[in-house]
N, C-alpha and C positions, 0 to 999 in steps of 0.2 A: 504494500500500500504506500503509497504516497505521502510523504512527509508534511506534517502541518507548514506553510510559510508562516511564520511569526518573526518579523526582524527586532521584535523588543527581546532582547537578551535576560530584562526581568524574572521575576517570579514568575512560573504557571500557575495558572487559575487553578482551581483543586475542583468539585463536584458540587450541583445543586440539587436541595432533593425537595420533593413537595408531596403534599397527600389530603385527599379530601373524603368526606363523608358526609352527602347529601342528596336523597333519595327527591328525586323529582327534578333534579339538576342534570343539566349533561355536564356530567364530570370529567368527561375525556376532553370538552374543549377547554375547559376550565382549567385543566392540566396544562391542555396543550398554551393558552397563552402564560400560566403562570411560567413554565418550562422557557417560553419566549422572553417574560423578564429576566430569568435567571442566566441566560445564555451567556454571560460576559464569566460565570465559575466553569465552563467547560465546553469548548466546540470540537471533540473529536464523536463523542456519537450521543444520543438520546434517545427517551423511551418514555413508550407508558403502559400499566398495568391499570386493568379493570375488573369489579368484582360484582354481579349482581349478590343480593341478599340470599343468602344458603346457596351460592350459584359457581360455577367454576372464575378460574381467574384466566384473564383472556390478556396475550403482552404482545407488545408490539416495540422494535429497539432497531435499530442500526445506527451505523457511521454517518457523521456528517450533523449538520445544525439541524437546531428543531424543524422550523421551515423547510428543510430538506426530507426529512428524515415521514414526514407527516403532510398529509393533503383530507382532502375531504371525504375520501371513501376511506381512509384509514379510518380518521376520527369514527365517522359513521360503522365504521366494524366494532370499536369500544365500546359496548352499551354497557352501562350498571349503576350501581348508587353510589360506589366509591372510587377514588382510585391513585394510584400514586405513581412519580415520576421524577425521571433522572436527566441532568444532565452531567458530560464525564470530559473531565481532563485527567490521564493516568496518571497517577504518583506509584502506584503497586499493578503489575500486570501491563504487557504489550496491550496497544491500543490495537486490536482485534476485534472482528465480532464479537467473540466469546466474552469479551470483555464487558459488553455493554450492559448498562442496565434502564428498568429494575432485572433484578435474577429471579427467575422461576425455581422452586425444587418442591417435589414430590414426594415425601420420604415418608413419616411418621404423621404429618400432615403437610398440604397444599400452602404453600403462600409464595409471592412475592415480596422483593428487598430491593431497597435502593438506601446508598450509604453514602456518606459523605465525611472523610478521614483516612486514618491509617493506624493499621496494630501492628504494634511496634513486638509481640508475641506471636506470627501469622508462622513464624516456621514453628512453632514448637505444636501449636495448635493443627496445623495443618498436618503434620505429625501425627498425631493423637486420631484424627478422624481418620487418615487413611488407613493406621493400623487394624482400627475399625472398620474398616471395609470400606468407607463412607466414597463415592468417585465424587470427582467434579469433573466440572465443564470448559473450566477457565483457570486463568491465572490467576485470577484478583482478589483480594484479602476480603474484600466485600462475601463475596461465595463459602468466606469461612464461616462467620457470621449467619449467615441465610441455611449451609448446611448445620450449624451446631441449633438453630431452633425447630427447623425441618423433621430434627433428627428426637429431638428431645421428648420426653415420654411424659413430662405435665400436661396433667389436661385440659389446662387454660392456655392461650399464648403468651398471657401475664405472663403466667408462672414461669412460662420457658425463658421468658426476657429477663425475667427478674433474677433465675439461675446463670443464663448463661451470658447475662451484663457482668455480673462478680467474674468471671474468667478472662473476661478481655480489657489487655490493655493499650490505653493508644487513645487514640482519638476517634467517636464514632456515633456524632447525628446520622441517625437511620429512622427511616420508616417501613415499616410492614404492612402490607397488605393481605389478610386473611379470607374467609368465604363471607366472615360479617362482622368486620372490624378494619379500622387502621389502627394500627399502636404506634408509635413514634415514642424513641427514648435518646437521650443525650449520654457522653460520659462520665463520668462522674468530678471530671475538671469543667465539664463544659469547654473544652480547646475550641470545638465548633461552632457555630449560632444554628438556633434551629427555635423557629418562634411559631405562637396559637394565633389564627385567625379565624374571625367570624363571619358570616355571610347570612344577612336578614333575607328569608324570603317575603313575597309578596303575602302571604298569611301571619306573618310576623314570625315562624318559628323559625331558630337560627340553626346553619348548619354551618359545619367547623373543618378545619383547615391548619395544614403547620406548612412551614416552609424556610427554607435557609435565611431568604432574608426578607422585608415588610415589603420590597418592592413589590414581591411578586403577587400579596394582597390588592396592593396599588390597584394591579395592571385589573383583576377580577374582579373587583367590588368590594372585598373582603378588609375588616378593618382590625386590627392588629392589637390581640388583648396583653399580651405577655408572651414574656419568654419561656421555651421549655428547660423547667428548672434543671442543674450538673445529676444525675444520676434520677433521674423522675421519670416515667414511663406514664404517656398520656396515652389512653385508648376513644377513638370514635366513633362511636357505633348508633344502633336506634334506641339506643337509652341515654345517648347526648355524648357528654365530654367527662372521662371518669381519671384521675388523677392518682399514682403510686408512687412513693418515693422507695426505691430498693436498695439505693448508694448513695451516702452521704458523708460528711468528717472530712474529706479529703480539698486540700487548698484548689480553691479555684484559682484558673490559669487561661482565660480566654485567648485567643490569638490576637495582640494587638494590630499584626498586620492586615486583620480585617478591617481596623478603623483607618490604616494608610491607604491602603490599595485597592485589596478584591472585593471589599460590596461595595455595590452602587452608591452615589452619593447619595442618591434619594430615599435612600435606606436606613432602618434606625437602627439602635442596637445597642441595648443596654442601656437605654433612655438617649443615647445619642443621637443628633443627627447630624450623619457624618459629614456632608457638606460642610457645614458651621465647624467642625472639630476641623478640618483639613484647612480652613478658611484661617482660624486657629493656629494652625501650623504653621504658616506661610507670616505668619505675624513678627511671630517667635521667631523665626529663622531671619527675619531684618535683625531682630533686635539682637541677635546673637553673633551676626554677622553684616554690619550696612559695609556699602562699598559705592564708589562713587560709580556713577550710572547711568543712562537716559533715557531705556526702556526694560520692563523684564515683560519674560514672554513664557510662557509654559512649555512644556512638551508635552502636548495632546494626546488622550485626555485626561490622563489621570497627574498630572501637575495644573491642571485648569485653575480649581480653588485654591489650593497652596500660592499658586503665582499671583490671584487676585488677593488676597490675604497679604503676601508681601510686599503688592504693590501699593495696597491700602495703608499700609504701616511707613512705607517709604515715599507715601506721593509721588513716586515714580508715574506717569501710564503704561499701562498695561496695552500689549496688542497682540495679536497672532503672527508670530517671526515664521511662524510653518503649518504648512496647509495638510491636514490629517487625510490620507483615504480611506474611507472609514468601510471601504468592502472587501479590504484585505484580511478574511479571517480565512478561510480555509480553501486549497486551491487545490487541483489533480497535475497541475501544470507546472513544472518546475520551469525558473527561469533562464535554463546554460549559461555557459559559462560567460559571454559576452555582455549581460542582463546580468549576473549575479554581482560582479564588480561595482554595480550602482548598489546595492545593499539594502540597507536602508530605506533607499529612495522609494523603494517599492511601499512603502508606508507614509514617510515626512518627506515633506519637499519646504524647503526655505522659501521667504519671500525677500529677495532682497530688498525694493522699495522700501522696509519696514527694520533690514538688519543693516544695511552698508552705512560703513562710516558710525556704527553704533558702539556704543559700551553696556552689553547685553546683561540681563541676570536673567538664567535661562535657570525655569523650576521645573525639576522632575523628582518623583515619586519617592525614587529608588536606585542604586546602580548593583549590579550584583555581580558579575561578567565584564564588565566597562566595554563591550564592542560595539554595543548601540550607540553608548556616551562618546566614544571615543569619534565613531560617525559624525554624530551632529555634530561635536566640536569643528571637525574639520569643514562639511559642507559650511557653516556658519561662518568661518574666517573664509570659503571660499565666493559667499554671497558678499563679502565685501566688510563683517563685524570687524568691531576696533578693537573691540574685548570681548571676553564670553565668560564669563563668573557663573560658576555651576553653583546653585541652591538646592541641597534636597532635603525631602520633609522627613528624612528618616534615618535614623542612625546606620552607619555602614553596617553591613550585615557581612557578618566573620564566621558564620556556622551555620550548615545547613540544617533544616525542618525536618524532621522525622513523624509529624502527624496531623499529614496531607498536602503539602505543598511541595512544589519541585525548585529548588533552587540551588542545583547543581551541589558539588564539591565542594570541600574547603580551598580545595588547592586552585580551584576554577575560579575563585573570588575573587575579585580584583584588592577587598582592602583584606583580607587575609593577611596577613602579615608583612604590611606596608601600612608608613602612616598616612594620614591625610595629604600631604605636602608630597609625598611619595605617586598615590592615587593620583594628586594634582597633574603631575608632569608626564603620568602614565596617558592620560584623558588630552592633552595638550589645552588645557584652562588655564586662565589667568590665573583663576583661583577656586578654589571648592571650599564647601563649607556642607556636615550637615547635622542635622537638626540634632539635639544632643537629648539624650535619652530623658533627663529630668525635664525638657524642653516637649516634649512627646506627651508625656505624660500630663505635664500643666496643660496643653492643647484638649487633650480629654476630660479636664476636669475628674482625675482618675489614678488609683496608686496601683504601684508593681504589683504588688499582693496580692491582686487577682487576677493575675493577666500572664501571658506568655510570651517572652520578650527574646527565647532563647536565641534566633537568630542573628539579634545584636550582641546578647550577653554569652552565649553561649551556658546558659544557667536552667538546665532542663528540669522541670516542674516534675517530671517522673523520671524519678532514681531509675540510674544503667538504662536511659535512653540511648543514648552512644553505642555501646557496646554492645547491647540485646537486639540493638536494631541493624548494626551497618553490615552486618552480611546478607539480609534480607532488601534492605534499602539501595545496596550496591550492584545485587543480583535483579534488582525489580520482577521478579516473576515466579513462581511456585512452580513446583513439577505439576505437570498436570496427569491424571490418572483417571482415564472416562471408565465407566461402566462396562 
């Protein structure tokens, strides 16, 4: 298959998961646009499962975006009163069919899975079920999850979740889809976001929803009660919204790189809205860093608010140094070799009217890799900038993620063991500066202590992270053993 084009060297998106229960709704299209908000956690393939009441469960999944992957007779094959959905960027498992979800399994009972995270336990586990007999289908740690409750002999699905949540660890918003339930449970750090929504029908009686992030309520009608609490298993079913707490005690650890990067701005999250927090950012980072200047400009789109934020602290104006193509997400067409030497370009393109003869503060996200950064620097002094001062909202990132995000290697990282000043001359900037982690933090109105930062600090919130995880983490893929 064909390789994603993505020229942002960044972070990958990790997985979006949603799930609904509401009898007299079509819940497959319901899916299908919330799946279309969520589309910016994962464009290598999507899915949806459906479930009538006491009824089979009916899945539909390939490669490729939601709007790809789905049209109208698809939808129109989903009938039922629930149903739940994925979208996937791989962190664990080759991006393959087998890969996609939600996952079907048939075992002890019928249900569909869709997961969003990584167990940082999937070889030991995976282990354990094959000695068992147990085949799968695929690579993906998700599949371990969906076969240990498939498999499991309580005869509630609670109950299964509630046993076989205490065995996993890592990071793992998921939802299930049963013959007449959705259950959706968190881990018991909460590393993921995974939130309740509501949806009033025209009779008044409400029908309920979770989803990675509030956007994807936005997109439905659905309006956004609460988060699903670190180790709390919500079930939905025709007796409403029923709440279990199974795991508790243990320090909460959210992913802060959710409030930089991967949800949407229009997304809340933990009472935030992130726009205003990123806006935030961009404040703090003048004030941590002023430099003499005449315009700052973002790198599209995810320094957008950061650079208005900066530019608001600095009186600077603010304009677009580079024009975004915003339909380069997933392509069959690679570019040879001729086409590949432009890079970049195949995403940002400079505007010099707006950079030559300038002294730029150019705001991005994040640098992780520095090849992207390293680009624009250069197109930017080639449109004719006088300067180019790098701002980023986010502390250098010196360690990779072990629970769901792909950000390469230590040794792949550009400030891995280089200092800023180091970084600087790597990227060819005037100057770099970035946001300093107490500086992060004040932007969130928000302390360390609940939060997961290890990608700056390298200070993993679950003992023997490192070490439990990097031979599973460096291998991405499980043996697979079909039936």
């Amino acid at each position: 298959m064909a390789q994603l084009l993505d020229h942002r060297d960044g972070p990958r998106d990790e997985c979006g998961v949603f799930g609904i229960f509401a009898p007299g709704h079509d819940v497959a299209r319901l899916a299908y646009f919330a799946l279309f908000a969520l589309q910016h956690r994962g464009q290598e393939s999507a899915g949806i499962a459906t479930a009538t009441h006491h009824g089979n469960i009916i899945a539909l999944r390939d490669q490729g975006l939601v709007s790809q992957v789905f049209d109208e007779n698809a939808l129109r094959s989903l009938a039922g009163d629930m149903a739940i959905g994925h979208v996937r960027y791989s962190t664990t498992g080759a991006s393959d069919w087998e890969n996609a979800q939600p996952i079907v399994r048939d075992d002890n009972r019928m249900l569909a899975l869709a997961h969003n995270g990584n167990l940082i336990n999937a070889v030991e586990l995976h282990g354990e079920l094959r000695e068992a007999g147990v085949p799968f289908r695929s690579t993906s740690d998700s599949e371990i999850i969906a076969a240990l409750l498939a498999t499991h002999r309580a005869e509630s699905i609670q109950d299964a979740v509630a046993n076989v949540l205490s065995r996993l660890r890592g990071a793992f918003s998921t939802v299930v889809l049963t013959d007449d339930a959705v259950v959706a449970f968190r881990d018991p750090h909460g590393l993921r976001p995974l939130s309740i929504g509501r949806i009033d029908g025209l009779d008044g009686s409400p029908a309920w929803c979770v989803a990675s992030e509030s956007c994807a309520f936005d997109m439905i009608g659905a309006t956004l009660v609460r988060d699903v609490a670190p180790g709390e298993v919500v079930t939905l079913s025709a007796s409403g919204i029923e709440s279990r707490v199974v795991a508790g005690g243990e320090r909460r650890a959210f992913c802060v790189f959710e409030y930089i990067y991967f949800a949407r701005p229009d997304s809340r999250m933990g009472g935030t809205v992130l726009q205003a927090a990123r806006g935030r950012m961009g404040e703090i980072l003048w004030r941590e860093a002023p430099v003499e200047a005449d315009v700052v400009i973002p790198v599209p789109d995810s320094g957008n608010a950061a650079a208005r934020g900066l530019a608001r602290a600095a009186g600077l104006p603010a304009d677009d140094g580079f024009i975004k193509n915003r339909y380069v997400a997933r392509t069959f067409i690679q570019p040879g070799q001729e086409l590949r030497r432009q890079g970049v370009r195949m995403k940002f393109n400079p505007v010099p009217e707006v950079v030559a003869g300038k002294r730029l503060v150019v705001v991005d996200d994040s640098i992780v890799r520095g090849t992207t950064d390293r680009q624009i620097v250069q197109m930017l002094r080639d449109a004719g900038a006088a300067e180019v001062h790098l701002r980023i909202s986010a502390p250098p990132i010196k360690h990779p993620c072990h629970y769901g995000i792909d950000m390469s290697t230590r040794e792949e990282m550009i400030a891995h063991g280089r200092t800023v000043q180091q970084v600087c001359a790597e990227l060819g900037a005037d100057s770099l500066h970035y946001l300093s982690l107490e500086g992060l933090y004040e932007a969130l109105s928000a302390g360390r202590s609940e939060h997961c930062d290890a990608c700056f600090s390298g200070e993993y919130p679950l003992a023997g992270t490192d070490g439990a995880n990097g031979k599973f983490a460096l291998a991405r893929e499980l043996p697979l053993v079909r039936a």
